[in-house]
N, CA, C and O atoms as CSV, one atom per row, in Angstrom:
chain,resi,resn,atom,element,x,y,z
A,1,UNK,N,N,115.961,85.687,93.819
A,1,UNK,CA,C,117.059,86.600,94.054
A,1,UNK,C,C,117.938,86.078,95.182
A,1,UNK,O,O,117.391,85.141,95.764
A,2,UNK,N,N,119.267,86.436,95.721
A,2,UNK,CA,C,120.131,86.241,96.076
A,2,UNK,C,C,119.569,86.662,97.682
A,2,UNK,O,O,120.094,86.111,98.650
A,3,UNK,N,N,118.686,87.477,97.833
A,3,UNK,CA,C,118.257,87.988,99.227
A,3,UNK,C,C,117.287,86.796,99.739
A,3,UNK,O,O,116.998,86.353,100.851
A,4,UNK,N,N,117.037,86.585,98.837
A,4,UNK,CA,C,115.628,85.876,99.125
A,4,UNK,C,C,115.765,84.333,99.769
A,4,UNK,O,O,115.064,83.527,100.381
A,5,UNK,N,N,117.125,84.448,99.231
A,5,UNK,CA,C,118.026,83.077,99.235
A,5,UNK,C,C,118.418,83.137,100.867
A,5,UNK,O,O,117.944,82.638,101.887
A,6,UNK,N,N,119.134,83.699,100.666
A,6,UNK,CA,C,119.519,84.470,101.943
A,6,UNK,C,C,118.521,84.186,103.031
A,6,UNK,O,O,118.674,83.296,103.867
A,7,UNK,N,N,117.508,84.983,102.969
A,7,UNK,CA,C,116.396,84.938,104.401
A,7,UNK,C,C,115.893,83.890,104.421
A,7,UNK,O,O,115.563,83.494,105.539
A,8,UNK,N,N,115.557,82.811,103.008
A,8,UNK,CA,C,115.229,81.327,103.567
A,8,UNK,C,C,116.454,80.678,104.249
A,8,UNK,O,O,116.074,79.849,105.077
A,9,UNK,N,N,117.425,80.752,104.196
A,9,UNK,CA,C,118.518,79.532,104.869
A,9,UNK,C,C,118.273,80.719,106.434
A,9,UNK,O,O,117.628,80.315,107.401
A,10,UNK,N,N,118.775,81.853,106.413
A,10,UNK,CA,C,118.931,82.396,107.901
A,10,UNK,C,C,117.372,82.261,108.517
A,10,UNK,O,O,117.304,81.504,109.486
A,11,UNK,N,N,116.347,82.767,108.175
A,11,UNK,CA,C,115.158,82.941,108.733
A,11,UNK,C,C,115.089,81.844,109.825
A,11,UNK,O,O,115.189,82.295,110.966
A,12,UNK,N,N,114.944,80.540,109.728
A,12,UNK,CA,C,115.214,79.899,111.107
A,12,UNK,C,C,115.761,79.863,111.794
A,12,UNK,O,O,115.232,79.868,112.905
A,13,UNK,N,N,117.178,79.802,111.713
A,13,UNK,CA,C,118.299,80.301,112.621
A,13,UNK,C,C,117.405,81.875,113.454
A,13,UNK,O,O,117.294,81.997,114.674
A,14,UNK,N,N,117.048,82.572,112.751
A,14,UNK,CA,C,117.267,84.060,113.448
A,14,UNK,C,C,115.572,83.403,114.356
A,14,UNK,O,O,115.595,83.639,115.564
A,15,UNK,N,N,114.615,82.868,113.988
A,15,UNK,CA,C,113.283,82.756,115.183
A,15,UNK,C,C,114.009,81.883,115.922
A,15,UNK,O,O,113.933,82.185,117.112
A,16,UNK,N,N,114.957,80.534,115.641
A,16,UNK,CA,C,115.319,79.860,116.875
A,16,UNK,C,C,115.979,80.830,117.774
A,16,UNK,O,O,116.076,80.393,118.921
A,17,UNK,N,N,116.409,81.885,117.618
A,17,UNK,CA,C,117.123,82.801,118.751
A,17,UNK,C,C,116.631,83.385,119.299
A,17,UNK,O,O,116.337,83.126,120.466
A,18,UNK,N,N,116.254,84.674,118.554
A,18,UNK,CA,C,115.299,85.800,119.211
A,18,UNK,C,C,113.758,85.509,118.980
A,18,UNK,O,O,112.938,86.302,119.441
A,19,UNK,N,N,113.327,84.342,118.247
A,19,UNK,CA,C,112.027,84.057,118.701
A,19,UNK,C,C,110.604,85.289,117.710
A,19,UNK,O,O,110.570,85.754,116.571
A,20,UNK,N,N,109.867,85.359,118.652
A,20,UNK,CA,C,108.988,86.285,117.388
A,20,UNK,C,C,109.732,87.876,116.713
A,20,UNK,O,O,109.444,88.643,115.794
A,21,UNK,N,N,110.812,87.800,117.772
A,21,UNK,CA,C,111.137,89.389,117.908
A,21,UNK,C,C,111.779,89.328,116.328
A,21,UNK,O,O,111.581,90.429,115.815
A,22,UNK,N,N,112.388,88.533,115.508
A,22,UNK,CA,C,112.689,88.552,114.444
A,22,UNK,C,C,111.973,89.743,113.507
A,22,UNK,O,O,112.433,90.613,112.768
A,23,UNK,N,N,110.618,89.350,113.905
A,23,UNK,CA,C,109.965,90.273,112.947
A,23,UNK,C,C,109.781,91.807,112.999
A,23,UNK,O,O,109.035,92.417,112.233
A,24,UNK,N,N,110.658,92.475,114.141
A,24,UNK,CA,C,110.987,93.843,114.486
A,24,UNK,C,C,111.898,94.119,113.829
A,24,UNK,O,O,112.006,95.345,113.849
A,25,UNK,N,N,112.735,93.624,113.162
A,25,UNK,CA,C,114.364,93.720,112.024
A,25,UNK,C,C,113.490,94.108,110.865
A,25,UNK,O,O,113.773,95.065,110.145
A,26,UNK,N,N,111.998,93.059,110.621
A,26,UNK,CA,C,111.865,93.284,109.091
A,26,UNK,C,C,110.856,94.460,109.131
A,26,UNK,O,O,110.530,95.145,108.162
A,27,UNK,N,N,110.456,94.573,110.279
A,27,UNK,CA,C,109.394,96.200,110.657
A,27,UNK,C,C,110.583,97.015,110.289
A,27,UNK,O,O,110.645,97.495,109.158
A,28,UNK,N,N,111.480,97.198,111.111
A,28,UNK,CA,C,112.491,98.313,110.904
A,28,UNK,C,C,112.924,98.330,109.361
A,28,UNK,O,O,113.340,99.434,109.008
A,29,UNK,N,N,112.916,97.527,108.552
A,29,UNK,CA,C,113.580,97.441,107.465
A,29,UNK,C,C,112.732,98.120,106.327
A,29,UNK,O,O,113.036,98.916,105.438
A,30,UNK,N,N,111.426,97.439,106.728
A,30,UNK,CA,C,110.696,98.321,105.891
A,30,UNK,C,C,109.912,100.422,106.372
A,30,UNK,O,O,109.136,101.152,105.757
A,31,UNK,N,N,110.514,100.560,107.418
A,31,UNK,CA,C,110.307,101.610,107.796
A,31,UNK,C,C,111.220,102.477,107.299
A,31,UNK,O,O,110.854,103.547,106.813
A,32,UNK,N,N,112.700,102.068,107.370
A,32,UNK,CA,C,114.014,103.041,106.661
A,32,UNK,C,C,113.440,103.076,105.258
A,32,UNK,O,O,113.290,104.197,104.773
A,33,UNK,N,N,113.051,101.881,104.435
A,33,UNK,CA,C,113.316,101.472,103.145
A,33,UNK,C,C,111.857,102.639,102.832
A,33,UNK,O,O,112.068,103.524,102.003
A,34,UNK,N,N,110.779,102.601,103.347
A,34,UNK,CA,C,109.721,103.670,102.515
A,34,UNK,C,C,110.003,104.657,102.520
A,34,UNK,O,O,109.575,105.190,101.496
A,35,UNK,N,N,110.739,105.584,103.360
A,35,UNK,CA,C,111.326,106.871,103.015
A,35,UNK,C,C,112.108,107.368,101.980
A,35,UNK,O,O,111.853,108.273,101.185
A,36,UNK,N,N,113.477,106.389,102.131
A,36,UNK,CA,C,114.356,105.862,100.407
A,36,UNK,C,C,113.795,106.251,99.589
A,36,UNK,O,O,113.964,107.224,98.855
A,37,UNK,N,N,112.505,104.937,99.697
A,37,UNK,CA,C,112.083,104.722,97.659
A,37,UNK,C,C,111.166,106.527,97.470
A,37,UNK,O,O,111.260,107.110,96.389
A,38,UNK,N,N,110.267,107.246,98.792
A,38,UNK,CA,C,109.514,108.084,98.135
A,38,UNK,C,C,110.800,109.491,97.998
A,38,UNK,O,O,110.644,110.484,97.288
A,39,UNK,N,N,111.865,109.245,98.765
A,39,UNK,CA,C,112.736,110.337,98.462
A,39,UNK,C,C,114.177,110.057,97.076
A,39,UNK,O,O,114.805,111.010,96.616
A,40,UNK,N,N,114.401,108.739,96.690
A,40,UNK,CA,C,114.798,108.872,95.427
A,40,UNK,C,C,114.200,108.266,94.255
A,40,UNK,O,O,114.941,108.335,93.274
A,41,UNK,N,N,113.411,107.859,94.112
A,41,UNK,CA,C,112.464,107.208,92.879
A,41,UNK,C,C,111.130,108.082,92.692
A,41,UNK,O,O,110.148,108.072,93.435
A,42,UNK,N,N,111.325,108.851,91.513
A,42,UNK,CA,C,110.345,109.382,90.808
A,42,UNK,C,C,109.102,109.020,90.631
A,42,UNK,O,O,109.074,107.797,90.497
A,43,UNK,N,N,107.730,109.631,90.543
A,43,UNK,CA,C,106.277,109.150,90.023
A,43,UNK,C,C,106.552,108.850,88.708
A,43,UNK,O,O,107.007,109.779,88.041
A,44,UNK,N,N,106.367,107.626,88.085
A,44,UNK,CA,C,105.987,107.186,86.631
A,44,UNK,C,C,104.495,107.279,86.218
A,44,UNK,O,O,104.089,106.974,85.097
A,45,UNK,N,N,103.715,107.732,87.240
A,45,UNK,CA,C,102.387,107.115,86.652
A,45,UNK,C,C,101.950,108.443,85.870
A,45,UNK,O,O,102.028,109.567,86.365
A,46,UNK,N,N,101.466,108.155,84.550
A,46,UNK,CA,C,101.122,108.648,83.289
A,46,UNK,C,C,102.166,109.602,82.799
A,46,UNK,O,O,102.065,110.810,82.584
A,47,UNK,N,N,103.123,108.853,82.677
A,47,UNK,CA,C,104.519,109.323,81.843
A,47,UNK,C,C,104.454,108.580,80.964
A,47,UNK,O,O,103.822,107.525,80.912
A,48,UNK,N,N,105.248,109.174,80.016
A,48,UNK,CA,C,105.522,108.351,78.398
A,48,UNK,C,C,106.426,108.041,79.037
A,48,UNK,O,O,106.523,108.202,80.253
A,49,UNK,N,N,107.795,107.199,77.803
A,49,UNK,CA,C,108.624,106.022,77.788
A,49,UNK,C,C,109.743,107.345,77.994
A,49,UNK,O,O,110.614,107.531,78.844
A,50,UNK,N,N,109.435,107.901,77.187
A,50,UNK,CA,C,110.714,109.222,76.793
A,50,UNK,C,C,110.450,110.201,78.107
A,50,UNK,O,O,111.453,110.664,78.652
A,51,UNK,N,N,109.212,110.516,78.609
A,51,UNK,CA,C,109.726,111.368,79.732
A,51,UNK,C,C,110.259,110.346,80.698
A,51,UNK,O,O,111.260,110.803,81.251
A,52,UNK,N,N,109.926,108.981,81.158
A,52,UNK,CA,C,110.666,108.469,82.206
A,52,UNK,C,C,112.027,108.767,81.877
A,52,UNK,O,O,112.676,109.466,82.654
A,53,UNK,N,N,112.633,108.250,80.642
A,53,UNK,CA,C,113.947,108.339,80.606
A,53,UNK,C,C,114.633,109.705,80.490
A,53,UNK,O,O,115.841,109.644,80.263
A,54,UNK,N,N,114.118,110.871,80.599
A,54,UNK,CA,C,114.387,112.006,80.901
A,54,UNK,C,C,114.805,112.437,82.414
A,54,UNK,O,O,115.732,113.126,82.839
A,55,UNK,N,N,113.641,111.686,83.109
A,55,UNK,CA,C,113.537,111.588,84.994
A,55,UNK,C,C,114.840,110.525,85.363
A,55,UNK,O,O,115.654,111.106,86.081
A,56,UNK,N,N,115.091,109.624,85.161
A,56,UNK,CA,C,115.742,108.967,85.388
A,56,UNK,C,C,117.350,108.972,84.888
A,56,UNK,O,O,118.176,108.385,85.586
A,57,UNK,N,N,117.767,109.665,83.638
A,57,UNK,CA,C,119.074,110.248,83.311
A,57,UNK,C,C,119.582,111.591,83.891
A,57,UNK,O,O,120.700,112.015,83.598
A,58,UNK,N,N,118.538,112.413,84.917
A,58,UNK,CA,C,119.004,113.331,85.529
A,58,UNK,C,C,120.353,113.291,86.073
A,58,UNK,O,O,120.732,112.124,86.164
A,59,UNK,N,N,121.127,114.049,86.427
A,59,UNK,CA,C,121.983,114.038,87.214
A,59,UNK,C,C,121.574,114.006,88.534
A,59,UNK,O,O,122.166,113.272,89.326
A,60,UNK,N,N,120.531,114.782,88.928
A,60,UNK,CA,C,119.765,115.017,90.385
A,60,UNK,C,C,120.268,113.345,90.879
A,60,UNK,O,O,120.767,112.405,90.259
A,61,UNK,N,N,119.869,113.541,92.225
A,61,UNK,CA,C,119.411,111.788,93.116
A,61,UNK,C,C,118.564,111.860,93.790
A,61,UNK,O,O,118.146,110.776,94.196
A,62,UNK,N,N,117.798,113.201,94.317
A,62,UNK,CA,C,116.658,113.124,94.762
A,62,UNK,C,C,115.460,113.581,93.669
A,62,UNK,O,O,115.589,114.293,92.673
A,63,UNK,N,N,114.281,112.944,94.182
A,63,UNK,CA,C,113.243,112.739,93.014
A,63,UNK,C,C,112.810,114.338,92.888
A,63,UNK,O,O,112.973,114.913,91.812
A,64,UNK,N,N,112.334,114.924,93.863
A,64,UNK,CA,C,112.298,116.125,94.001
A,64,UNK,C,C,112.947,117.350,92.850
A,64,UNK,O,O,112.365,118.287,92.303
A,65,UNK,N,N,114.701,116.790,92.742
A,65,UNK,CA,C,115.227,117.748,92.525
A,65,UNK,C,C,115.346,117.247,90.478
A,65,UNK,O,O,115.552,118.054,89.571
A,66,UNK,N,N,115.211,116.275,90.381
A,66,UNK,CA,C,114.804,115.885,88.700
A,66,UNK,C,C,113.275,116.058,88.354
A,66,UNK,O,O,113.176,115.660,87.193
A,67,UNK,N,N,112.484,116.314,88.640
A,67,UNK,CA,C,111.318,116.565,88.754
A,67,UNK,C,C,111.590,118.354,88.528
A,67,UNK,O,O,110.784,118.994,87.853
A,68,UNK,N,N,112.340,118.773,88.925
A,68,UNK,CA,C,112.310,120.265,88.644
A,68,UNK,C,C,113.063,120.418,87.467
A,68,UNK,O,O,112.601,121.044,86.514
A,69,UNK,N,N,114.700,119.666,87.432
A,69,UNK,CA,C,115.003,119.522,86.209
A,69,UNK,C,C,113.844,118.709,84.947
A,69,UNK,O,O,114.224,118.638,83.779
A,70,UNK,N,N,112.628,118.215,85.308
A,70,UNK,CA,C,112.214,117.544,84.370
A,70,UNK,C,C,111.458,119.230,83.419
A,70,UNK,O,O,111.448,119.761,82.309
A,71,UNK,N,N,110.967,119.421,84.754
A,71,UNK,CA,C,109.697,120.618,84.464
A,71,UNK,C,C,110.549,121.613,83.713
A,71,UNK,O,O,109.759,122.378,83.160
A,72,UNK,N,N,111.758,121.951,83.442
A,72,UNK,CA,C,112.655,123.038,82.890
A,72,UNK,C,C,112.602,122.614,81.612
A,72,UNK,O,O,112.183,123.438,80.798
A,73,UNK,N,N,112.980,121.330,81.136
A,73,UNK,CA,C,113.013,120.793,80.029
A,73,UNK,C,C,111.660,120.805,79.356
A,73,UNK,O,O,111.521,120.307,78.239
């Protein structure tokens, strides 16, 4: 991927600077990012093909709130 690309060419540049502290950017990154995925991406596990695509064509954007539209349907 294009990110991935990305953090191999910068990744040295960024430890020759700030040194180990680099790895507090990718702590932080993954600290914002687990909240994200459990507040807009739905549970798939033991869904059919047709209810995912029910969860996922919601209008909702939080998982929460298609999950209630799922349960109505």
């Amino acid at each position: 991927s294009v990110g991935n690309g990305w953090l191999t060419l910068l990744l040295p540049i960024l430890f020759g600077h700030i040194g180990e502290k680099t790895l507090y950017i990718f702590a932080a990154c993954n600290v914002i990012s687990i909240p994200m995925v459990w507040a807009l991406y739905p549970e798939t596990n033991q869904r059919t093909l047709e209810e995912i695509d029910l969860l996922f064509s919601s209008d909702k954007i939080w998982n929460w709130e298609a999950a209630k539209t799922f349960a109505r349907l």
